[in-house]
N, C-alpha and C positions, 0 to 999 in steps of 0.2 A: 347854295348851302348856307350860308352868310346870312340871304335874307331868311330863312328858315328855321335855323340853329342861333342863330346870331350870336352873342359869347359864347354860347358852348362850343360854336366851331371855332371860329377865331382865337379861342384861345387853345386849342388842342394846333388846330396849321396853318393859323396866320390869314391875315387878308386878302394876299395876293395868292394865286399860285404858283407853284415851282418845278420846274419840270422833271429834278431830281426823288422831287418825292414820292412817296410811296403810291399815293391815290395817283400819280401820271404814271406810276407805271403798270399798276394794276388797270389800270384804265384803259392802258393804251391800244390802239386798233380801235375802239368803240367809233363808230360815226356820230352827226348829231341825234340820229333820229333814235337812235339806241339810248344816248343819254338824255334826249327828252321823254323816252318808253320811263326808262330809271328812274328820273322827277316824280313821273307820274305813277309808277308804281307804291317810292316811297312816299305819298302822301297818301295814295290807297290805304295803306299799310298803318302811317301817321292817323288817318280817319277812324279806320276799324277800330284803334289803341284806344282813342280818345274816350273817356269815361271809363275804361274799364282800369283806372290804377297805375297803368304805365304811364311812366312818364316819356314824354316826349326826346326821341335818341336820333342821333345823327348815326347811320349805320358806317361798318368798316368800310372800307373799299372794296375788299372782298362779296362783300353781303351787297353792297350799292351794285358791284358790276354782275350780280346775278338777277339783283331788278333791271337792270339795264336789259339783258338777254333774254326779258321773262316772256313770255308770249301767254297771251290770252287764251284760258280752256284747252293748252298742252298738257297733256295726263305727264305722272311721273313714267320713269320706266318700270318699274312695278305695275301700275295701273295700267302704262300699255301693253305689257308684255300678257298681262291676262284677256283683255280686250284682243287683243292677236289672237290667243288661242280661240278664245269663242266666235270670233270674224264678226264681231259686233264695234266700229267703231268711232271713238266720240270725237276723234278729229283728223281731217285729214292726211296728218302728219304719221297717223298709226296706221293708217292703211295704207299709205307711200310705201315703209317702215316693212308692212305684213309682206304686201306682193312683193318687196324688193327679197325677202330673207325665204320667202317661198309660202303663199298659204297652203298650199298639197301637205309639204311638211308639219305647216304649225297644225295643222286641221288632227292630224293622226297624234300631234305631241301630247305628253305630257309637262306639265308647270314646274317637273324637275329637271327638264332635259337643259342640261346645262351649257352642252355644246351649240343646240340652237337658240340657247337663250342668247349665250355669247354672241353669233351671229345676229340675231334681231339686237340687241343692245347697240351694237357696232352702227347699223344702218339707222337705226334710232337717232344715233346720234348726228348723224352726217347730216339729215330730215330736220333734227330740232335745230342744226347751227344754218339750215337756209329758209326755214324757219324765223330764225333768230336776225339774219341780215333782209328778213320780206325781198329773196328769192324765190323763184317756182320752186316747192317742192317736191313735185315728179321730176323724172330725170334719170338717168341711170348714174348706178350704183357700182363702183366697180366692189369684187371680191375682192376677199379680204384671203388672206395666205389660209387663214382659220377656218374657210369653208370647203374641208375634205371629208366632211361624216361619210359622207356617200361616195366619195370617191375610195375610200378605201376599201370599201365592201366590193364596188366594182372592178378595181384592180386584182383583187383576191380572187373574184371569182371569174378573169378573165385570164388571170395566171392558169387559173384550175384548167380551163377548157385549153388552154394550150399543153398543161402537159397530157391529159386526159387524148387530145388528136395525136400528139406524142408515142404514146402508148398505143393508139388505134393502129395507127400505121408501124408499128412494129422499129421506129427510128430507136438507134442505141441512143443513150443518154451520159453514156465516159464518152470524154472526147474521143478517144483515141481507136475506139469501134465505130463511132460514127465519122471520124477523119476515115478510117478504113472503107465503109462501107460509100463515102461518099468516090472516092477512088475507084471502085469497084465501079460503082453504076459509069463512073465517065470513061472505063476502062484503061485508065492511068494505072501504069505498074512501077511502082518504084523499090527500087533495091533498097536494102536496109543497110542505113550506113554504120559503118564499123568504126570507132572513136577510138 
């Protein structure tokens, strides 16, 4: 940053660094090859600028450690979350992404369904941060607490068919006739106690 910025870094944090400060701890966990990604991104960045007016900026910390984690032609989640739904995808971080949250599902969604957005955003993310460390990014995925759309339809409609057999078979539904009747079938006779 030094050679790059030269006073303008130096005089915002100094020559050496320090490990109480701010950029080490926004920084911190980065490997090197993350903060060589971050070099090279912000000079992309620096290149693009040049001649168009801006002047040459030493980014935050914050802004550096997202060049740092940036990966090459990773769509945003916006962009991937539509690329999902059409099953058309530009990287293989959004097809990881699609099959992990279900393409059956995303195939029938809508771009407002919110609950399985939530779900593909979740695994999005987990893809973009191995991704981000050049991990494999197949893998499994565990579920997230968040993935019961469908569980709740199937519990409801498993309830149903339980009381619906309920009903077929003529089972009382008060305890206290079905405590009777189960008595009856085992042929248990119990006196009725007097309190």
């Amino acid at each position: 940053m030094t050679q790059t910025y030269g006073h303008k870094w130096t005089s915002n944090f100094g020559d050496a660094p320090k490990a109480d400060h701010a950029w080490a701890k926004i920084l911190g966990g980065l490997n090197g090859k993350q903060i060589a990604n971050g070099l090279h991104r912000m000079i992309e960045v620096a290149a693009a600028n040049a001649g168009s007016g801006k002047e040459s900026w030493p980014p935050d910390a914050t802004e550096f450690r997202a060049m740092c984690l940036h990966v090459q032609g990773l769509p945003t989640v916006a962009e991937a979350w539509t690329e999902a739904l059409m099953g058309k995808y530009s990287h293989e971080a959004v097809k990881v992404a699609a099959e992990a949250t279900g393409t059956f599902d995303l195939r029938s969604a809508k771009h407002s369904d919110k609950a399985l957005f939530q779900r593909f955003e979740r695994n999005y993310a987990i893809v973009q941060r191995r991704a981000q460390n050049a991990q494999p990014l197949d893998g499994k995925i565990a579920q997230g607490i968040e993935h019961d759309s469908g569980m709740k339809a199937q519990l409801a409609r498993s309830h149903q068919e339980a009381r619906d057999l309920i009903a077929a078979q003529n089972i009382p539904t008060d305890p206290k006739a079905a405590r009777a009747l189960l008595l009856a079938k085992l042929g248990i006779k119990r006196e009725p106690s007097h309190g």
